[in-house]
GUFI-938877 format. One line per 3 residues: for each residue x, y, z of N, C-alpha, C. Coordinates in pm, whole numbers. Example, Ala and Ser with C-alpha at 12.3 -4.5 7.8 and 13.67 -1.06 7.14 Angstrom:
2
1319 -569 780 1230 -450 780 1320 -330 780 | 1285 -225 708 1367 -106 714 1290 3 787
% end
This chain:
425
3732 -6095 2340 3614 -6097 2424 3606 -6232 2493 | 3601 -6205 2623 3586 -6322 2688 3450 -6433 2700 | 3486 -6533 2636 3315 -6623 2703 3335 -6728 2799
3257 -6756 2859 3260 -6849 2979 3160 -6922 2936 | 3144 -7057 2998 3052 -7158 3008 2929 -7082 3073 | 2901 -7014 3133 2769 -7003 3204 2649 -6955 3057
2508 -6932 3107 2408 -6896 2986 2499 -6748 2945 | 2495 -6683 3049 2536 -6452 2984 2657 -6472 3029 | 2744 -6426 2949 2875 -6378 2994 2857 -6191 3009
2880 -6134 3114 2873 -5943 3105 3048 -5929 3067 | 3031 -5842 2962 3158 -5770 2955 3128 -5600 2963 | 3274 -5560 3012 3211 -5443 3041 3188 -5341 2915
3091 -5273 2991 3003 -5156 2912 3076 -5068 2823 | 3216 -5038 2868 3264 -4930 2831 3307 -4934 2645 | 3321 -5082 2610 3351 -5154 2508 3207 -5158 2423
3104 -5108 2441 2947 -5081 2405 2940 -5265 2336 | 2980 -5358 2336 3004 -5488 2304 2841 -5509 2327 | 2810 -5612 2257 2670 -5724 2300 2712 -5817 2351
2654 -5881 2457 2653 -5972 2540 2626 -6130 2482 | 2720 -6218 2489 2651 -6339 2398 2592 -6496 2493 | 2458 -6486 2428 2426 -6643 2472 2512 -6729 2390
2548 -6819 2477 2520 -6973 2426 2447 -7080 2417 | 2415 -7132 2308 2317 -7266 2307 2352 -7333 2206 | 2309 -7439 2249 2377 -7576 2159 2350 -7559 1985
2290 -7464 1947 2253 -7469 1799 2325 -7383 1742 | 2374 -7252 1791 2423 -7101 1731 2472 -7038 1855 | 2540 -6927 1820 2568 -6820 1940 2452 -6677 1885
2418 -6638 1974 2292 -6585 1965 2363 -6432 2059 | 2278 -6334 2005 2349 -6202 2062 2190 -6163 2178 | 2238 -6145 2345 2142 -6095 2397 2206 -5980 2504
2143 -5828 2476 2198 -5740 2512 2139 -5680 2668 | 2204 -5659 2737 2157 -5613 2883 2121 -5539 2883 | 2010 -5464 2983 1917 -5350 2987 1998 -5353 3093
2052 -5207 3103 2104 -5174 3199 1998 -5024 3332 | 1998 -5069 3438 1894 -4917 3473 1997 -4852 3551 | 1960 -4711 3546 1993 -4613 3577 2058 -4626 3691
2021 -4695 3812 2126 -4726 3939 2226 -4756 3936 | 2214 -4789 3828 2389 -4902 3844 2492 -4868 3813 | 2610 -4881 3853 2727 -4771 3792 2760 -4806 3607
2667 -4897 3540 2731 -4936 3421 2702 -4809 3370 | 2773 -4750 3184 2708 -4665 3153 2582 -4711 3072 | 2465 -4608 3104 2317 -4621 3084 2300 -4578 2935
2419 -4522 2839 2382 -4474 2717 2304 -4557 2602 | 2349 -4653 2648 2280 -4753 2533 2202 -4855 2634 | 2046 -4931 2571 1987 -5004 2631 1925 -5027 2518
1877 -5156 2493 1831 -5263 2385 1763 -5401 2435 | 1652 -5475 2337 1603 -5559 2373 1600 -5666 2274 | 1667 -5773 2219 1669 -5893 2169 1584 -5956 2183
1540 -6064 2159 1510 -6202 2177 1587 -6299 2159 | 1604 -6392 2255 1706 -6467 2243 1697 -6627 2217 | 1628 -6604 2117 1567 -6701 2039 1529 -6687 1865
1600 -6517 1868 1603 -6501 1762 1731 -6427 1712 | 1795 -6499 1595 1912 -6448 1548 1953 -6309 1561 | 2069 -6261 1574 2116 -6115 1578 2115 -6077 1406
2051 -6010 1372 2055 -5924 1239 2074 -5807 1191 | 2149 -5744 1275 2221 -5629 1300 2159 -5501 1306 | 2025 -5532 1395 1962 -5399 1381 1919 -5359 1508
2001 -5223 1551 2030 -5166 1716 1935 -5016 1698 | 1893 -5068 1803 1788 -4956 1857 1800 -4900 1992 | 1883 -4749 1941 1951 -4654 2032 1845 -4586 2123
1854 -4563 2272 1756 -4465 2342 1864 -4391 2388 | 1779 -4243 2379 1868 -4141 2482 1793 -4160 2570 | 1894 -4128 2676 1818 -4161 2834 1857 -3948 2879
1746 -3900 2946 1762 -3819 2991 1826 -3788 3111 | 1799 -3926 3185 1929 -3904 3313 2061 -3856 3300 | 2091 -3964 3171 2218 -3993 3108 2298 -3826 3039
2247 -3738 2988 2290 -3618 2989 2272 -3543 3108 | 2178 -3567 3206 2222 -3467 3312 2336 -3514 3413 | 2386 -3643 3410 2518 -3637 3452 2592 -3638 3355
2612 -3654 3275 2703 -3583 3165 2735 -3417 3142 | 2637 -3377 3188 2663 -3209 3166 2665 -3143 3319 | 2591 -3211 3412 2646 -3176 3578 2770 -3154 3590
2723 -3076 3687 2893 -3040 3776 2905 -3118 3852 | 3049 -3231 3839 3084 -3368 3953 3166 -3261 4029 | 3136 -3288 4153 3282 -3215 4280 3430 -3310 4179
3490 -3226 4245 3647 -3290 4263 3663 -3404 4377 | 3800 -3452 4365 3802 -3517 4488 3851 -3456 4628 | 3771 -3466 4698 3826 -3368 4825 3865 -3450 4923
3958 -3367 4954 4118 -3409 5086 4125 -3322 5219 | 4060 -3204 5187 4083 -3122 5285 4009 -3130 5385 | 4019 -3003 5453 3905 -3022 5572 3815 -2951 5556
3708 -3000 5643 3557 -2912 5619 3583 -2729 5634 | 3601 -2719 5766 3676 -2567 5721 3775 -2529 5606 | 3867 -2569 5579 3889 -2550 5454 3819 -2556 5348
3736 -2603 5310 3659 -2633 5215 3550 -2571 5212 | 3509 -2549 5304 3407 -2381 5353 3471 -2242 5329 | 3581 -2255 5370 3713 -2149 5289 3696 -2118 5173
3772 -2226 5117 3779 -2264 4943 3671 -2250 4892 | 3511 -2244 4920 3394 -2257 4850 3352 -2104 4861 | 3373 -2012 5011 3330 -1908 4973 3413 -1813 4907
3553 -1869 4876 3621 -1762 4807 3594 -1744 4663 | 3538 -1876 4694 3565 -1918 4511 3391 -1800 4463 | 3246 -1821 4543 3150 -1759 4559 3203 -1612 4529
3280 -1533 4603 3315 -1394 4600 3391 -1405 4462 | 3466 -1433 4395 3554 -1467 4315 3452 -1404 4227 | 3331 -1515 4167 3211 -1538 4109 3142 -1403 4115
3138 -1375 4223 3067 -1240 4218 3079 -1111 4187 | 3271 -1109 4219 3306 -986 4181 3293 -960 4028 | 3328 -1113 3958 3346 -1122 3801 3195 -1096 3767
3113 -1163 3842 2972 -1123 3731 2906 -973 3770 | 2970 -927 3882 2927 -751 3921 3031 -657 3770 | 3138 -693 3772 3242 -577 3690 3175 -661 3556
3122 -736 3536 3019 -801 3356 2906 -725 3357 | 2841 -700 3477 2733 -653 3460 2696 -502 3484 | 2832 -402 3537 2822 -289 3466 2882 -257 3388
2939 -331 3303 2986 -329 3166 2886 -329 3062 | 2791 -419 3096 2720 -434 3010 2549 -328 3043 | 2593 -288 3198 2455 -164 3184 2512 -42 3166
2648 -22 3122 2698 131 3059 2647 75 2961 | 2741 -2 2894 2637 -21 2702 2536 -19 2718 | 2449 -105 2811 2266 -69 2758 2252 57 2747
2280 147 2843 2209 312 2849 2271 371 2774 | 2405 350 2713 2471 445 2598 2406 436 2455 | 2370 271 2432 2352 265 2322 2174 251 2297
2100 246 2387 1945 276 2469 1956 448 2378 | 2012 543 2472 2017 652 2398 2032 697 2227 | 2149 618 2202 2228 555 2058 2104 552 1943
2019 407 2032 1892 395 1951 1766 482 1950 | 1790 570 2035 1658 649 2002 1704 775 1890 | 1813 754 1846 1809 868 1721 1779 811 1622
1761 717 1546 1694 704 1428 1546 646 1492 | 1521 593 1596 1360 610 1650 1301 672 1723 | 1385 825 1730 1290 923 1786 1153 937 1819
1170 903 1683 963 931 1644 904 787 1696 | 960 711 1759 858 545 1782 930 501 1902 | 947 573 2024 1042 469 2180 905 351 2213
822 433 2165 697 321 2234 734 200 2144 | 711 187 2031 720 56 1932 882 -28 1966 | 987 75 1965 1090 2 2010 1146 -76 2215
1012 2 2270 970 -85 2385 907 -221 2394 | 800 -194 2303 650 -333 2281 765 -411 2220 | 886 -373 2128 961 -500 2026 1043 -589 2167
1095 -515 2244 1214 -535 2345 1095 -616 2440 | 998 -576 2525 915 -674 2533 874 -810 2523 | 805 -797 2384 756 -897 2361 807 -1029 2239
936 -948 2188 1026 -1027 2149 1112 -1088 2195 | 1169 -1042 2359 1235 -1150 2468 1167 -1275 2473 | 997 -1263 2454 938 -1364 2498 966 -1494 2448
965 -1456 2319 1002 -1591 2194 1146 -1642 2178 | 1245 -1486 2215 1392 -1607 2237 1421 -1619 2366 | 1371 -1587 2481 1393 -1628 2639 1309 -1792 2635
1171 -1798 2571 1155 -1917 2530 1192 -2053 2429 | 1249 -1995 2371 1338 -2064 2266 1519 -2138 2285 | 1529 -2030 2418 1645 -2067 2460 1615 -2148 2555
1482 -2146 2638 1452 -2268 2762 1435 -2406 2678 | 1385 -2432 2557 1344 -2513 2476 1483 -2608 2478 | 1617 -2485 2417 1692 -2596 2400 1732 -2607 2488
1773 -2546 2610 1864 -2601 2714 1757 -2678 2770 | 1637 -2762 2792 1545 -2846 2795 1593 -2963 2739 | 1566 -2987 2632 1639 -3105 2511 1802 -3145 2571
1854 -3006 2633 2009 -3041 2626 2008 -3129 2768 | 1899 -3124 2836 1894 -3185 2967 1965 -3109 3070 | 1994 -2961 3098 2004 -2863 3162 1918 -2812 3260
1771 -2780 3157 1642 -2744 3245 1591 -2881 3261 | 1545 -2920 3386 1476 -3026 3432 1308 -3033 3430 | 1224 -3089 3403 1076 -3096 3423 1077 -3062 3600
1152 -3085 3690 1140 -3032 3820 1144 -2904 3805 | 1224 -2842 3734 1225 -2679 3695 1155 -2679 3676 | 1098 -2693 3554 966 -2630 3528 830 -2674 3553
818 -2740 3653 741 -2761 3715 683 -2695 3888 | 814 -2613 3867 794 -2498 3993 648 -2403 4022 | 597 -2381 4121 458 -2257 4134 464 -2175 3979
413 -2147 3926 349 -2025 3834 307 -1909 3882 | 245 -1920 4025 193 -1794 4097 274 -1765 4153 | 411 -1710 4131 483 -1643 4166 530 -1585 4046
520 -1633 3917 570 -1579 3790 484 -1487 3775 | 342 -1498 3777 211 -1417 3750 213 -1284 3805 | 278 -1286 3987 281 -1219 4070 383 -1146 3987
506 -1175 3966 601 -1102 3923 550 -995 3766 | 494 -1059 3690 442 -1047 3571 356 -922 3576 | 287 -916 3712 169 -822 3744 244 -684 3793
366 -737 3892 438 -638 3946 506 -516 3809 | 604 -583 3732 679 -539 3614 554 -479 3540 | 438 -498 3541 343 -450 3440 307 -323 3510
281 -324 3616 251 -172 3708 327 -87 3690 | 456 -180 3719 569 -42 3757 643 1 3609 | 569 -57 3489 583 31 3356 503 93 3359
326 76 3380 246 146 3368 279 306 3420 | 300 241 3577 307 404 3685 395 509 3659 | 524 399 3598 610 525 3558 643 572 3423
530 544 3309 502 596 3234 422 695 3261 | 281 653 3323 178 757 3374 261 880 3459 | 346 889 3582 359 955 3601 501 1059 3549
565 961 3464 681 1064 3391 643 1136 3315 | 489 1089 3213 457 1201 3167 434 1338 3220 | 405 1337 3363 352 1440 3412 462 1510 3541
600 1485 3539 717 1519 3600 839 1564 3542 | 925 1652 3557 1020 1736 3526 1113 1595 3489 | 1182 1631 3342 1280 1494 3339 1401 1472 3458
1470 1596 3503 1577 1574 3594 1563 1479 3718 | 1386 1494 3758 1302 1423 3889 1318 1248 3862 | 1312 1204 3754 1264 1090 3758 1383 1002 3799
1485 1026 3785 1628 931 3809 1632 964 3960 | 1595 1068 4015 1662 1101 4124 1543 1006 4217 | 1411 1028 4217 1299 907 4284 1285 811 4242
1379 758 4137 1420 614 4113 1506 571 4212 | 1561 660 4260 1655 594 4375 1598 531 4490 | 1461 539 4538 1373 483 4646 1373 346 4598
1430 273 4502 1403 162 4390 1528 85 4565 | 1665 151 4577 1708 51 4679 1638 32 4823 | 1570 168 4876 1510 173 5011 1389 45 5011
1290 13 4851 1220 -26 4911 1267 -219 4878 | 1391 -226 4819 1458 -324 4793 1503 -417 4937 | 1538 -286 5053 1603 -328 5180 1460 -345 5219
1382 -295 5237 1231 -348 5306 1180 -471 5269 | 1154 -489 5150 1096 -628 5092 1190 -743 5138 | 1316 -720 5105 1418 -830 5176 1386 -883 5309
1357 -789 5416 1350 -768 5522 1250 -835 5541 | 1083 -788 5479 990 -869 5484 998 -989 5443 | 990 -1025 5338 996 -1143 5235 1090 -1233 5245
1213 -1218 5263 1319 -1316 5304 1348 -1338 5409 | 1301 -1202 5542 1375 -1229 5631 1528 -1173 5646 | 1561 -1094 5598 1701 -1054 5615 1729 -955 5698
1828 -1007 5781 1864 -843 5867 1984 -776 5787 | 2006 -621 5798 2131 -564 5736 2172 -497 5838 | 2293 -531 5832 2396 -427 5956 2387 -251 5894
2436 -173 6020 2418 -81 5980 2460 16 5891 | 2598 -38 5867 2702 -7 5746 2589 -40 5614 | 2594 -143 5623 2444 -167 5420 2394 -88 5454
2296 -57 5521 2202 44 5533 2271 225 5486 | 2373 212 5552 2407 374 5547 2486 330 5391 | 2511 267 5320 2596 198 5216 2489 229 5092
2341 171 5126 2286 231 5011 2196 337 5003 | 2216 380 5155 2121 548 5132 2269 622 5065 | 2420 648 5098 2466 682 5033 2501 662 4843
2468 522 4837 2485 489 4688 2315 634 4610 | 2231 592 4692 2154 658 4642 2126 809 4610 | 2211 879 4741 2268 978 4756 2335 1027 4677
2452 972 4619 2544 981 4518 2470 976 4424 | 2352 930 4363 2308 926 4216 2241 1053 4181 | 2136 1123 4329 2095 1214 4304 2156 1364 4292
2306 1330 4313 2363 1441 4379 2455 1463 4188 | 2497 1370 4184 2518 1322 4022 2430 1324 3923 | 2305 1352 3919 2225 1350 3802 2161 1462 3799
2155 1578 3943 2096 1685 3939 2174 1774 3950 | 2280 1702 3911 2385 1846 3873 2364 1969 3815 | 2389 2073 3867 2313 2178 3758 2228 2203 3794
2123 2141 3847 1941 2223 3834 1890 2239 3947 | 1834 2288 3922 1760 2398 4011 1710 2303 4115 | 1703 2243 4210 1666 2090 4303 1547 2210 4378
1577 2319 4390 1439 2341 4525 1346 2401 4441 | 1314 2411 4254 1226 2452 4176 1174 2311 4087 | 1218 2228 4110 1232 2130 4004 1069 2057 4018
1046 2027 4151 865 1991 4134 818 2117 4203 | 778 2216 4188 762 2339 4196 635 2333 4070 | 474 2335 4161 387 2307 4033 309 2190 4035
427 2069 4052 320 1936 4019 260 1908 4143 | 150 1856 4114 94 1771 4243 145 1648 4305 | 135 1661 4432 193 1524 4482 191 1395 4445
88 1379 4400 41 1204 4339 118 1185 4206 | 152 1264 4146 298 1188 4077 442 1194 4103 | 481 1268 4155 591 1196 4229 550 1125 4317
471 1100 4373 459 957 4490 396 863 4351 | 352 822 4257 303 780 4185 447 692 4128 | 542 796 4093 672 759 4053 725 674 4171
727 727 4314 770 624 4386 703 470 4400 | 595 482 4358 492 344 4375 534 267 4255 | 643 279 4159 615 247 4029 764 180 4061
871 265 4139 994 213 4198 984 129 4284 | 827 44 4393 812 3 4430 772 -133 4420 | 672 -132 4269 656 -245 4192 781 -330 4154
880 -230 4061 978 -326 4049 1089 -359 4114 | 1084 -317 4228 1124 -381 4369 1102 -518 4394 | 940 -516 4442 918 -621 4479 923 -726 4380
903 -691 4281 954 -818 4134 1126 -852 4158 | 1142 -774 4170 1331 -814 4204 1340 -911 4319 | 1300 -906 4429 1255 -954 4544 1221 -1105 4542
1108 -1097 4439 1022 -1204 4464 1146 -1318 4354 | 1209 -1257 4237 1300 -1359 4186 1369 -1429 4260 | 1440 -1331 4347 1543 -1379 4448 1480 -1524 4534
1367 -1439 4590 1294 -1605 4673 1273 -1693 4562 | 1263 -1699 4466 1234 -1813 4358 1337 -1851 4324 | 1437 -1778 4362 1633 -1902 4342 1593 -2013 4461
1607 -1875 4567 1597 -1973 4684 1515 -2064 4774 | 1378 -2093 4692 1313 -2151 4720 1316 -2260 4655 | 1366 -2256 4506 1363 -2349 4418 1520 -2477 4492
1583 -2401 4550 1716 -2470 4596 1631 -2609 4688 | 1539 -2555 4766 1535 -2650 4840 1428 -2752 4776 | 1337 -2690 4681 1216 -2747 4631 1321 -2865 4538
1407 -2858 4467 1508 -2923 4408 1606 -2987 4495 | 1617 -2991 4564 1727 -3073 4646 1890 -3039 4620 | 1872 -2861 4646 2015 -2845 4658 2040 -2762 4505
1971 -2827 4379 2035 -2786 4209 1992 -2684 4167 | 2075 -2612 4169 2058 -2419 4153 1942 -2452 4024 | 1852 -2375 4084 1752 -2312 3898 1777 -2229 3837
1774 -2318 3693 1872 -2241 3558 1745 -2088 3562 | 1861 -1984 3533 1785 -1853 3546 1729 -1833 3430 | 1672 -1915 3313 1623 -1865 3175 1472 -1956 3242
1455 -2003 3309 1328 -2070 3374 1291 -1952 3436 | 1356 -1871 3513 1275 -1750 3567 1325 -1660 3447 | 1379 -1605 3362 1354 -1501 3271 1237 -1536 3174
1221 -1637 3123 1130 -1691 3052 975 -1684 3095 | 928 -1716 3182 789 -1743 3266 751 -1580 3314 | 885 -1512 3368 905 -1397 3430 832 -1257 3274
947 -1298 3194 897 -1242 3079 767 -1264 3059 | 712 -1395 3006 601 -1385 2931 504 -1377 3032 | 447 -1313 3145 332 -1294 3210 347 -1134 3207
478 -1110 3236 496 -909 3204 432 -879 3074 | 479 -957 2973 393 -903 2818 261 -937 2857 | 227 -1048 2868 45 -1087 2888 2 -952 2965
47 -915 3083 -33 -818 3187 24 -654 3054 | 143 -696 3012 146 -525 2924 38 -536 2842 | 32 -627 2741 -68 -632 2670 -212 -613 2689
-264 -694 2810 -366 -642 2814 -386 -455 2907 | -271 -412 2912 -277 -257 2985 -212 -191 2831 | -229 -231 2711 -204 -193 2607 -259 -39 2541
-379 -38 2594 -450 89 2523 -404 193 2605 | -386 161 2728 -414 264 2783 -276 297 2854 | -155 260 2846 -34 286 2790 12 376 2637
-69 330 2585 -61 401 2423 -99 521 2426 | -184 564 2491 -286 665 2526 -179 759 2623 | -97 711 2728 -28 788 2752 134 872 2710
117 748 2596 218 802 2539 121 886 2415 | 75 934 2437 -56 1046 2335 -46 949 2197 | -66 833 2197 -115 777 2074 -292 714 2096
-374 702 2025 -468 707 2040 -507 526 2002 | -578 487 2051 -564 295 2046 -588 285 1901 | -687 347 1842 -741 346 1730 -649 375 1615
-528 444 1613 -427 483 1590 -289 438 1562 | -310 296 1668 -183 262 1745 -124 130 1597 | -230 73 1566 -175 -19 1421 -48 89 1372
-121 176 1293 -95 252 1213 45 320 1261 | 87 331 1379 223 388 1441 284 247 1481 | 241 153 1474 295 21 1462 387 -23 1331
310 17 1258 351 -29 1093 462 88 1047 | 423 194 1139 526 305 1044 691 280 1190 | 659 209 1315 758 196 1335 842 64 1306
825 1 1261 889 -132 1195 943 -75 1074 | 887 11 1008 921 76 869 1056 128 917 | 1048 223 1020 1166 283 1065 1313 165 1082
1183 110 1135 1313 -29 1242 1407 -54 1084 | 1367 -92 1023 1414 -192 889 1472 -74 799 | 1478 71 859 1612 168 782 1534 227 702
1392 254 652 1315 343 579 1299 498 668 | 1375 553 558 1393 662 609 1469 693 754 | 1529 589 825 1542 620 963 1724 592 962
1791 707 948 1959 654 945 1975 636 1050 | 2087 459 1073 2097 398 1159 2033 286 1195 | 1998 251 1173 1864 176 1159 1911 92 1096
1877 -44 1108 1859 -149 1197 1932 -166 1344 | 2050 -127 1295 2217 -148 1311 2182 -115 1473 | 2193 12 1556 2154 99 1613 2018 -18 1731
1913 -43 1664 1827 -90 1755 1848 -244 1770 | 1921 -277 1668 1979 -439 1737 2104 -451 1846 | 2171 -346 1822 2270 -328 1919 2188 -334 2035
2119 -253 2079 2055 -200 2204 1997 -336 2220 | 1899 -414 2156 1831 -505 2152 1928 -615 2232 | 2045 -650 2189 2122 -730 2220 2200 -754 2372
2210 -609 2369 2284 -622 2474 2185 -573 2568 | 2055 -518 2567 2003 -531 2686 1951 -689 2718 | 1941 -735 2638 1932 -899 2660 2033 -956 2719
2129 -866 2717 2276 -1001 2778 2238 -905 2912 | 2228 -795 2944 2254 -720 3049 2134 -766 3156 | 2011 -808 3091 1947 -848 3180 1948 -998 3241
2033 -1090 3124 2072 -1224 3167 2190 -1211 3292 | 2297 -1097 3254 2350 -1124 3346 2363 -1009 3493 | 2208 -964 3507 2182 -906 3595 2109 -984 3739
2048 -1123 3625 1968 -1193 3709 2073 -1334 3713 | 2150 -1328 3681 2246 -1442 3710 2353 -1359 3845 | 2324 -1238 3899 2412 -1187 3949 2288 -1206 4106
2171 -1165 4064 2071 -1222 4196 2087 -1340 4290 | 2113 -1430 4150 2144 -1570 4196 2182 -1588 4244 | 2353 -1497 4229 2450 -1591 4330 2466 -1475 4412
2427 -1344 4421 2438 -1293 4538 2328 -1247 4604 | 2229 -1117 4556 2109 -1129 4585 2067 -995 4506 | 1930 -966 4541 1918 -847 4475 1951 -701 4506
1951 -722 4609 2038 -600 4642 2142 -545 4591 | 2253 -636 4582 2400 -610 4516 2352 -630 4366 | 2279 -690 4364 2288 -663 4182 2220 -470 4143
2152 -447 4242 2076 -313 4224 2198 -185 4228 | 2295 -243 4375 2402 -102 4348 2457 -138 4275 | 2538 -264 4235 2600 -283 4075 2562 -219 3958
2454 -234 3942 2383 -156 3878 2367 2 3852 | 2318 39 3978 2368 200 3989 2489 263 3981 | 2576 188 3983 2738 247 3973 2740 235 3818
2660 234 3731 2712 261 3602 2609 399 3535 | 2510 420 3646 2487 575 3599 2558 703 3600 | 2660 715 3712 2751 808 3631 2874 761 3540
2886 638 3504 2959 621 3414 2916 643 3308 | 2781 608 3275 2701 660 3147 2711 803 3119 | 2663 879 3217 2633 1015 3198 2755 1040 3167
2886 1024 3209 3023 1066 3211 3066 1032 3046 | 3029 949 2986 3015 847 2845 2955 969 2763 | 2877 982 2766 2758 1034 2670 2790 1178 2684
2883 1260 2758 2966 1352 2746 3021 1398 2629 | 3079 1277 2572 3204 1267 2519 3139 1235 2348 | 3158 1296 2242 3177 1276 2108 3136 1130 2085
2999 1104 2031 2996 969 1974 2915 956 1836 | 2935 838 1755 2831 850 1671 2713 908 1719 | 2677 970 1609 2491 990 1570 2459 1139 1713
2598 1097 1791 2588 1218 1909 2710 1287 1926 | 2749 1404 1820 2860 1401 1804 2890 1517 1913 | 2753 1634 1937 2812 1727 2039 2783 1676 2186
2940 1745 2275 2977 1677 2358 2895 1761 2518 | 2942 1754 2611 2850 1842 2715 2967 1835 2813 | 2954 1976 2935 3004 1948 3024 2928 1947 3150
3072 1860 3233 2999 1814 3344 3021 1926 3474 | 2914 1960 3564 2946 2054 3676 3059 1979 3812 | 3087 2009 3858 3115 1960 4027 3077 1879 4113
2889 1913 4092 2833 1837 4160 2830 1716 4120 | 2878 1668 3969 2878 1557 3911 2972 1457 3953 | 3082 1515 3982 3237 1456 4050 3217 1420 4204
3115 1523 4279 3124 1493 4441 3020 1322 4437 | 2883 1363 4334 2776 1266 4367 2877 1174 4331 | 2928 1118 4240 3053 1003 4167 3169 944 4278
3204 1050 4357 3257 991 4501 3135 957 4576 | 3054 1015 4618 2946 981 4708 2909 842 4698 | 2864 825 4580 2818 665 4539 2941 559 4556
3057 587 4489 3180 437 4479 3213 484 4657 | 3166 629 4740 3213 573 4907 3096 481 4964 | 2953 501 4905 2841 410 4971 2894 223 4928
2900 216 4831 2934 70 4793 3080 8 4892 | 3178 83 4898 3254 42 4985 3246 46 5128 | 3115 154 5198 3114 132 5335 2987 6 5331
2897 -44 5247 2813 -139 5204 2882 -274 5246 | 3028 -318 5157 3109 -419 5161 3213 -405 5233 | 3186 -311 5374 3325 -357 5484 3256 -496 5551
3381 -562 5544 3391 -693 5628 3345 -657 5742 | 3234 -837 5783 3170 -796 5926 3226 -912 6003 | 3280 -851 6116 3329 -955 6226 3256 -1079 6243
3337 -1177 6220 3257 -1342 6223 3276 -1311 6405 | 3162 -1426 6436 3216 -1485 6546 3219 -1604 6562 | 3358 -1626 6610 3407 -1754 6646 3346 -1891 6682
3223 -1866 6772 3199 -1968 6797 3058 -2036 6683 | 3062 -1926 6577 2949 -1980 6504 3002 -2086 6418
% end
């Protein structure tokens, strides 16, 4: 270690060394406060007196800056050219996207296979194994913001973003369980998948409004066919010109208002990536800041629409403890074969499926995460065909099942034909 005649000699940081005075009586240890500007490293900072002997006792700070460039993404060093590198960045984007689209109907065939899976040993309780899926995201979607918080990941700028847009969202997701509980009770089961499909029409509207987006005319004809294809695929078989034959109009339009709610909740996430980009200066917001906030205002608004949800699932409020307690009984394998096993599966992976449904918003938007999405309903149905646990008899599929199954994978590909750049942009 080098000393010089002057009072401080600096050696560098990287050696975590103390800095030594000299004075005519002793050599005396006085350590530099280093701040955050400076290229030294900031991990360690300490305060002496330098008038009082070194006695070997160091007092470490974590600096929170100090892990978020530690765990940031540094660029590389770049050589190329700006067009190139506009190249290289959006390939790498598509790259990203295709991988988290083929993750994320991977993982929404498993939700709905094993969604089904779990309702055989909780037949008797979908409501209780809803309220668990609920309001138990809340505590590990929050638990996981906690630590990636500490890890210096989530920023206090994160979470310090509007709330009234979480609330908004919170209010939306709470309707559009309500409505389409209220009105599935009172609609033919084959109906409800097929006016779920208005879920993309009113997806392209809100965009349109709310973001501002124009779609060429290929998207447009891209997801009336995706949608096309689902209904043409799920009503295989039945009777389509008897099927609401009977009900009154206000629930199937009831059902569409309910596909409309969680629309605009899809919607409004999307503007909360991209609003947060600029409110942040550029640093993508970690998506467990919007699953987290997103979650817990949906339970607050379910909860308080609690009774009268219960009520439509014909449980009576007064009642509802008591089918509470006997479905946890179930949950935990009393009397219920399959059980635990069965509803943690489902549990699990609709948790990953919805992490990486909204990590798929992010980087592309909601739209494409929605037909991503829909391209794994006839893979399901096609699944659940076939011999499985707990569902061992198998079913067959009609014709119309095979045409809707082309219909949909031709909408997604006339969706993603390449659109002529122009040159001078």
């Amino acid at each position: 270690m080098a000393i010089s005649t002057s009072s401080t000699t600096f050696i560098s940081p990287r050696f975590q060394t103390p800095f030594i005075h000299l004075s005519s009586n002793a050599i005396k240890f006085q350590p530099l406060l280093v701040s955050t500007h400076t290229p030294q490293n900031p991990r360690l900072s300490s305060r002496l007196s330098s008038t009082i002997a070194f006695n070997g006792d160091f007092r470490v700070y974590c600096n929170n800056s100090y892990f978020q460039q530690k765990f940031a993404r540094k660029p590389k060093f770049r050589i190329l050219a700006s067009k190139e590198e506009s190249h290289i960045s959006t390939q790498t984007n598509k790259s990203r996207i295709i991988v988290g689209s083929v993750i994320t109907v991977v993982l929404a065939v498993a939700n709905r296979v094993l969604y089904k899976l779990a309702l055989v040993p909780m037949k008797e309780y979908p409501f209780f194994l809803a309220q668990v899926t609920t309001f138990g995201y809340v505590a590990i979607y929050f638990s996981i913001l906690y630590g990636r918080y500490c890890a210096g990941i989530v920023t206090k700028e994160m979470l310090a973003l509007p709330k009234s847009r979480f609330v908004v969202i919170g209010i939306l997701e709470a309707l559009g369980v309500a409505a389409g509980m209220y009105s599935g009770a009172m609609l033919p089961g084959p109906t409800i998948p097929i006016l779920n499909q208005t879920f993309l029409v009113w997806q392209l509207m809100f965009s349109s409004l709310i973001l501002g987006r124009n779609y060429s005319f290929n998207q447009i004809v891209g997801c009336l066919l995706v949608a096309a294809g689902v209904v043409a695929a799920v009503a295989s078989g039945s009777n389509e010109g008897q099927m609401l034959s009977g009900v009154a109009f206000m629930w199937p339009a009831l059902m569409i208002a309910s596909s409309a709610f969680q629309a605009g909740a899809s919607i409004l996430k999307e503007f909360i990536f991209i609003d947060a980009a600029k409110r942040l200066k550029g640093k993508p917001l970690d998506i467990f800041v919007v699953n987290s906030f997103g979650s817990g205002f949906q339970a607050f608004f379910v909860l308080l629409f609690l009774p009268f949800l219960s009520n439509l699932k014909g449980i009576p409020f007064a009642e509802l403890p008591s089918y509470l307690k006997g479905g946890a009984a179930c949950f935990l394998n009393i009397d219920c074969a399959g059980a635990p096993l069965l509803p943690l599966l489902f549990i699990s992976t609709n948790m990953a499926f919805n992490i990486s449904l909204l990590n798929l918003v992010k980087i592309s938007s909601a739209v494409v995460s929605s037909l991503v999405a829909t391209l794994a309903v006839p893979i399901t149905i096609y699944i659940l065909t076939l011999p499985l646990p707990y569902l061992p008899e198998g079913a067959s599929l009609s014709p119309f099942f095979l045409v809707g199954s082309v219909i949909l994978v031709l909408g997604l590909l006339v969706y993603y034909i390449p659109q002529p750049t122009n040159p001078s942009s």
